[in-house]
N, C-alpha and C positions, 0 to 999 in steps of 0.2 A: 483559663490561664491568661488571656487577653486580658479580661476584665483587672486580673490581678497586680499583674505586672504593669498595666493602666494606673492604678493606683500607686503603686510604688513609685515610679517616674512623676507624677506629680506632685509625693510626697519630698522626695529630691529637689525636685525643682523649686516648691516654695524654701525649703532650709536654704539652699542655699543664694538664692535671690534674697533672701534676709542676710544674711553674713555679708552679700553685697554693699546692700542699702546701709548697714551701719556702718562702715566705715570709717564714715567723719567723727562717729561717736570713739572712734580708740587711737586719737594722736598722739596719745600720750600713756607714761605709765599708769598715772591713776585714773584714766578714760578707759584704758585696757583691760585695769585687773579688778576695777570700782566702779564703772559705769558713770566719775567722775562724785559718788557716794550722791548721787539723784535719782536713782531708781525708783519708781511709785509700787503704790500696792500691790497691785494686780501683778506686776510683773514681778515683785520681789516672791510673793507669797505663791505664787508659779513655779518659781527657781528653786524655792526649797523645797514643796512638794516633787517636784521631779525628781530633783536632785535627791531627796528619800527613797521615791522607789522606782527600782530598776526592775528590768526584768530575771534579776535575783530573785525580787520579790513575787512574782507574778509566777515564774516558771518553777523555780524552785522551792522557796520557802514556803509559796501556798501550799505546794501539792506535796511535801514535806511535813510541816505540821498539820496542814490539813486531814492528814491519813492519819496523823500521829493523835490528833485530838479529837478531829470529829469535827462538828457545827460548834463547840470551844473554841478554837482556831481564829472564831472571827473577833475573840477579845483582843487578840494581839495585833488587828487594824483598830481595833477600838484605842487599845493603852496607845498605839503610835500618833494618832490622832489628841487625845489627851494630855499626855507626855509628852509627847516626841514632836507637839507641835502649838499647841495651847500654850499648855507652861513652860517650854522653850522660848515662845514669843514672850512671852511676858515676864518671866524671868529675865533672860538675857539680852531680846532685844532691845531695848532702849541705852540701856548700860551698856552692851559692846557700841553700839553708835557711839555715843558720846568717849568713851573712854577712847576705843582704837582712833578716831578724828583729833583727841584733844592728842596723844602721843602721836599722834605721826602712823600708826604703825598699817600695811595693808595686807598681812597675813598674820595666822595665828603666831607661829617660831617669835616672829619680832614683835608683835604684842609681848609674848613673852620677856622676849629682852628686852624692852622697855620697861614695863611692868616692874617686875623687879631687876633691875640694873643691872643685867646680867648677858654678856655677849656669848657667851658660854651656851647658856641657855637655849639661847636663837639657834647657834650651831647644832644644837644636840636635838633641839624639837625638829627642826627643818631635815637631818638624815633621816629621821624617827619618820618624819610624813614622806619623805623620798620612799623607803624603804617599802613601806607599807600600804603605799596607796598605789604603786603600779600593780602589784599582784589583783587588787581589791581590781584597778581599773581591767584586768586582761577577763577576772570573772563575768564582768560585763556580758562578752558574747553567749557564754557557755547557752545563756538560755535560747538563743535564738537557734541553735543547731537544729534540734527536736524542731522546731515547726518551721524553718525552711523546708526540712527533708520531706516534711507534711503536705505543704503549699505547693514547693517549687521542685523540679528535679535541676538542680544547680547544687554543686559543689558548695559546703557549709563555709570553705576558705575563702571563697567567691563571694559572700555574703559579709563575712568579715573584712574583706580588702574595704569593699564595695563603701560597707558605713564609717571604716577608720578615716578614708578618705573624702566622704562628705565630711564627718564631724569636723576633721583636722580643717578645710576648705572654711566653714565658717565663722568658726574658733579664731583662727589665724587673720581672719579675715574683717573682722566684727570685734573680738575681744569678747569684754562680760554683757554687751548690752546687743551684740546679738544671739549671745547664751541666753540671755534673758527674756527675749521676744519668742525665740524658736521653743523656749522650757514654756511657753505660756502658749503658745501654738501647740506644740505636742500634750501640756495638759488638757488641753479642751480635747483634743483623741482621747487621750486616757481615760478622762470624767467619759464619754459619751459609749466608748470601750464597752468600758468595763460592763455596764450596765448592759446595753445588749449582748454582752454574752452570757452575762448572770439566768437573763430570760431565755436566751435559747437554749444554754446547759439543762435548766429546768422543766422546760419544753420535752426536752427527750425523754423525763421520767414522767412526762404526766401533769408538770408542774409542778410548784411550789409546798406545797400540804404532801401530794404522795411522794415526792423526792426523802420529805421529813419521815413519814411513816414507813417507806422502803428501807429510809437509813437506822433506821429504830430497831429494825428488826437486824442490822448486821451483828454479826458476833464475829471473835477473835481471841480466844483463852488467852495467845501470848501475852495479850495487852490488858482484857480485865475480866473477869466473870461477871459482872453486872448486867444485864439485860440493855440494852438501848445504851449503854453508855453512849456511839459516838453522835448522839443526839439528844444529847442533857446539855445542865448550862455550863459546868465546868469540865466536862470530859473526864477521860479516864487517869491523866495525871495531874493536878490543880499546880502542884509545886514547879513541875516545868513547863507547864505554862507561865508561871509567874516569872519565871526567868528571864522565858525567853522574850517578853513582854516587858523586864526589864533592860536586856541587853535591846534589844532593837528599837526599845523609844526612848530612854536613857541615853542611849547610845549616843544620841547627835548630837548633845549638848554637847559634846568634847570631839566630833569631827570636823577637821579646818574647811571642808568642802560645805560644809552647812552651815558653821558659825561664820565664815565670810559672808553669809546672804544680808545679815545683819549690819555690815562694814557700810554697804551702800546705800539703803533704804533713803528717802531723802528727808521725812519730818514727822511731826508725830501723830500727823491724823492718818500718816501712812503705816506705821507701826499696829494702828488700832485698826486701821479696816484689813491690813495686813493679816493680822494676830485670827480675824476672824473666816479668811478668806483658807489661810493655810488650813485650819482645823476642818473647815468643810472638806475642803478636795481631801484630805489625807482619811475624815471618815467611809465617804464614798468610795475612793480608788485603793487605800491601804485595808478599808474594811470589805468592800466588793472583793477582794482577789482572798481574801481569807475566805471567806464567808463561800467562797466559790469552794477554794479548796476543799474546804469540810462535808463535800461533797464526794470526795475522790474513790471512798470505797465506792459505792455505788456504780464504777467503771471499773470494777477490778477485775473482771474477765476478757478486758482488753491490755492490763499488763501485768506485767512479771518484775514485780519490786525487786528480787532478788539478783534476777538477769543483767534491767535494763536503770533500775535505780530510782526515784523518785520526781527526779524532771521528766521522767514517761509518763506522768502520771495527765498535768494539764493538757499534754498535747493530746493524748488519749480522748479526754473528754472532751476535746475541740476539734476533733477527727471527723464526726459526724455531721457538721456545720456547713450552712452554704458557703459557697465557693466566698459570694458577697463578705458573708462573715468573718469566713478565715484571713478575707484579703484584710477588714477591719481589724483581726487581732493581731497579723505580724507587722501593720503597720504601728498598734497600740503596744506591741512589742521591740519593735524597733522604738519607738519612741521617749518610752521609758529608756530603753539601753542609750541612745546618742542623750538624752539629757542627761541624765548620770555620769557620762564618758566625757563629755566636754566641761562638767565643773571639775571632776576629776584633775584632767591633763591641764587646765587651768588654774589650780593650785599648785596642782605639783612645781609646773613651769616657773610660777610668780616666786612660789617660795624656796625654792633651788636657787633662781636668779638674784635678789633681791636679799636674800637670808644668807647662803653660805657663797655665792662667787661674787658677788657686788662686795668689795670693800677686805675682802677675806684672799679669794685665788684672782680676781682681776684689782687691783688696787684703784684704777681710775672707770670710771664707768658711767657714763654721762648718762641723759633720760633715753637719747635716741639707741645708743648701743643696747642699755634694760631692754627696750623694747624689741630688739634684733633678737636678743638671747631668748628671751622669752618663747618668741614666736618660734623659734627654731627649737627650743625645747621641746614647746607641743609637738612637734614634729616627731624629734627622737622617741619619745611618753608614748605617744600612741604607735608608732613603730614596732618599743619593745612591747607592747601590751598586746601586739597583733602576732610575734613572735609566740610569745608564751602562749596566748589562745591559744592559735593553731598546733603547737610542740603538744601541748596536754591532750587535743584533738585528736593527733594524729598518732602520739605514742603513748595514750594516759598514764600522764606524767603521774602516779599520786600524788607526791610532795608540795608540788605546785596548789593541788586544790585544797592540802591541808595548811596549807600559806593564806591562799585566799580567805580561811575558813576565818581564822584566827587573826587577820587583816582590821576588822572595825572592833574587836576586843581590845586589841594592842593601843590601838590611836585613842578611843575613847578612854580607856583604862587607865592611860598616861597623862592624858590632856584636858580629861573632864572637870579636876576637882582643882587642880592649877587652874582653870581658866575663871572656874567658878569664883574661888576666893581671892583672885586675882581682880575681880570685878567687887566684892563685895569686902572683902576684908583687908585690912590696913597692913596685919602684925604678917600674913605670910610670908613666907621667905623665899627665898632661891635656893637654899638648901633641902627646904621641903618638896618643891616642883621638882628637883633631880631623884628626891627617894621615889617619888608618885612615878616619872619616868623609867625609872629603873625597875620596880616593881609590876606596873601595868605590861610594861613588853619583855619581863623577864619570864611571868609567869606565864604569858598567851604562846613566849617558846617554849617552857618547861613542859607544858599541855601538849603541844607540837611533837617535841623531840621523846618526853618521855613520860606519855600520861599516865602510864601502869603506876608510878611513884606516886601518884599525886593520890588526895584522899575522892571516893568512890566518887563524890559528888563533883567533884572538879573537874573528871576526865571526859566532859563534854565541854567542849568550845564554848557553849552557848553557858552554862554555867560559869564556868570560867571566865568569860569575858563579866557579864555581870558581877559578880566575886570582885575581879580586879577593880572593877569602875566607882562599889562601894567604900572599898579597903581603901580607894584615893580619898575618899569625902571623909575618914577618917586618919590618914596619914600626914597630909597636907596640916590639917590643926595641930596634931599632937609633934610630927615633928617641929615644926613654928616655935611653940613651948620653948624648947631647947636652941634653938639656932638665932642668929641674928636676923632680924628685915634691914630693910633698905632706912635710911636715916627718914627721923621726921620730916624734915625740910622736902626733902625729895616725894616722900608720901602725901604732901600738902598740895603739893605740885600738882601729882596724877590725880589727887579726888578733887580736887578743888572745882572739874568740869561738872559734879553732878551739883555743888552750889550756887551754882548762877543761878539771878533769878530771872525769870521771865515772867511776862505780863499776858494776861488769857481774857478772852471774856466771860463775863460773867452764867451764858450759858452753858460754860466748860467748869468754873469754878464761883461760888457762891461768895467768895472772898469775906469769911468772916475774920 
């Protein structure tokens, strides 16, 4: 227990001696919310691996589709690494820098209403991420309950005061650029994590090969008749895998908590070592916690899916671990969760302050007041986000967790395909980003409030959210078609930053 809680107190102490030391880096709004848009590789491609996975991903979603799939499970850290971080950077990153710098803009909402001309818009996206990213931020703790109760005998509300109040301390304290150091501190736990516990989970069946042969031989009629299914390559359902492998690497294209990582990057050899740095960490730690999970029958005489639920399932199989180890995974668990939490309550804050009360409910609102509001936002954010935890904790709430479920369906389903052809296409309109809006978060509530309606394959979340995020990539165009864009003039304007030209050397380009 010494040794443990040894580690925890150091791990405190570095977070927040970092939120100290940066400081000087957040005098201002856009030192605060943009890191002054200088951020380098390492620490951009840090930011947004963290900020992908939380210990959602780690406690819950492994040990969830990893039962659900099998050693399949570990494609959906594969597509996130692929997807969700490859073709992300290279897609979006270079063009959200340029365009959100050349408009002014330093959250998604007001991209938006700059983008296409539209104040409207701002309003409408910025409730949309209000709305939806405090639930998303309160599911944060849930995973850490299970392996404090594991670890420590300390009250789980003790635990959640404990890191609301580091994260809020260096957040507030630091802005994005000591979110940024502390997401690149906490990545190296996670890379180094993960790994050691892959080896020691393994370890208790013998290792690597008999874990595979142990899992070969599990069976499960409800799930498939096939011999060894949860030890083939596609598992026992291929199609929801695909899904879910769309919703969760898909996903981040159109979440404001990720597409901002892009906002501050500083140049383009940063983007490129960037681009290559993200896809490593997210194969390794998005692919390690799957790859882990699909492991989970093989512990199944230590829970009771039915009883205790699916987050019982990682803790189970980390129950047996040295003391040393376990103190390494609630720290690699904690870590995940405060870097997720802090870019969280840092959009939220930016883009509440700056989107709907700058200009809108405060009419005069200078740089120093932005920056008062803000800071005091994160405040409230993680406040109500610590409320909710503990109310689902202590009285489970369901409603709450079917909010949270349906939280990254809504954002990305509304914001993905607006963002996209907002970046790339001239003709879309502002009437088409309103149907995409209305659509994405009307069906992740219809899901919510009334999924017996909806068709069989819809009435999971995770279906549903993918559903809605494609239906954008096609809604977006076709309403375009019919509605008005923004005038030439004004569209000349916004692209006219990808035609500049710059001068390279010749061992970047051949210049023929």
């Amino acid at each position: 227990m010494f040794l443990k809680i040894g580690m925890l107190i150091l791990f405190f102490a570095v977070m927040a001696s970092v939120g100290i030391s940066c400081r000087k880096h957040a005098t201002d709004v856009n030192s605060f919310v943009l890191g002054g848009r200088s951020v380098g590789p390492w620490l951009t491609a840090f930011a947004y691996g963290t900020s992908y996975f939380s210990a959602v991903i780690f406690v819950g979603y492994a040990g969830q589709f990893g039962w659900k799939f099998g050693l399949a499970s570990t494609w959906i850290g594969l597509g996130n690494a692929a997807l969700g971080s490859l073709l992300a950077w290279v897609v979006l990153g270079r063009r959200t820098r340029l365009m959100t710098q050349h408009l002014g803009s330093a959250t998604m909402p007001e991209f938006f209403g700059k983008r296409y001309k539209s104040e409207s818009l701002k309003i409408g996206a910025s409730i949309i991420v209000f709305v939806f990213l405090i639930p998303y931020t309160a599911s944060l703790y849930n995973g850490l309950s299970r392996l404090f109760a594991m670890a420590f005998n300390i009250d789980y509300s003790v635990c959640i005061i404990a890191m609301a109040v580091l994260t809020a301390f260096y957040v507030i304290a630091g802005g994005y650029m000591a979110t940024a150091v502390n997401d690149f501190i906490q990545g190296i736990i996670m890379l180094f994590g993960i790994v050691a516990v892959i080896a020691a989970v393994l370890m208790q069946k013998g290792g690597f090969m008999s874990a595979i042969s142990q899992l070969a031989q599990v069976h499960d009629p409800k799930v498939s008749d096939v011999p060894g299914v949860f030890a083939s390559f596609f598992g026992p359902d291929p199609f929801g895998l695909l899904c879910i492998v769309i919703l969760t690497s898909l996903g981040t294209w159109g979440l404001p908590q990720m597409v901002q990582k892009f906002y501050s990057i500083t140049n383009e050899k940063a983007i490129e070592k960037g681009t290559v740095i993200s896809t490593l960490f997210a194969v390794v730690v998005a692919g390690g916690c799957y790859f882990l999970g699909g492991f989970g029958r093989l512990f199944a005489d230590k829970v009771n899916i039915a009883t205790e639920g699916y987050d019982s399932i990682i803790p189970a199989m980390l129950s047996g671990l040295p003391d040393i180890l376990i103190g390494i995974v609630v720290i690699l668990v904690l870590s995940a969760s405060m870097s997720t939490l802090s870019s969280l309550v840092l959009t939220s804050s930016s883009t509440l302050t700056l989107d709907l009360l700058k200009g809108h409910i405060v009419k005069k609102m200078d740089d120093k007041k932005q920056l008062l509001c803000i800071r005091g936002l994160i405040v409230v954010f993680i406040l109500i986000s610590v409320i909710i935890a503990i109310m689902q904790y202590k009285s489970n709430v369901t409603f709450i967790a079917q909010l949270m479920g349906i939280s990254w369906g809504a954002l990305a389903g509304a914001f993905l395909a607006p963002f996209i052809y907002g970046l790339y296409n001239r003709k879309a309109s502002a009437a088409s980003v309103w149907v995409s809006f209305i659509f994405g978060v009307g069906i992740m509530l219809w899901n919510m409030l009334a999924k017996s309606t909806l068709p069989a394959v819809l009435q999971s979340p995770i279906n549903c959210g993918a559903f809605a995020m494609l239906m954008g990539m096609i809604i977006v165009p076709v309403v375009s078609l019919f509605t008005k864009s923004p005038d030439k003039e004004f569209l000349d304007r916004a692209f006219e930053c990808y035609e500049e030209t710059v001068s390279v050397h010749k061992k970047e380009c051949l210049g023929d």
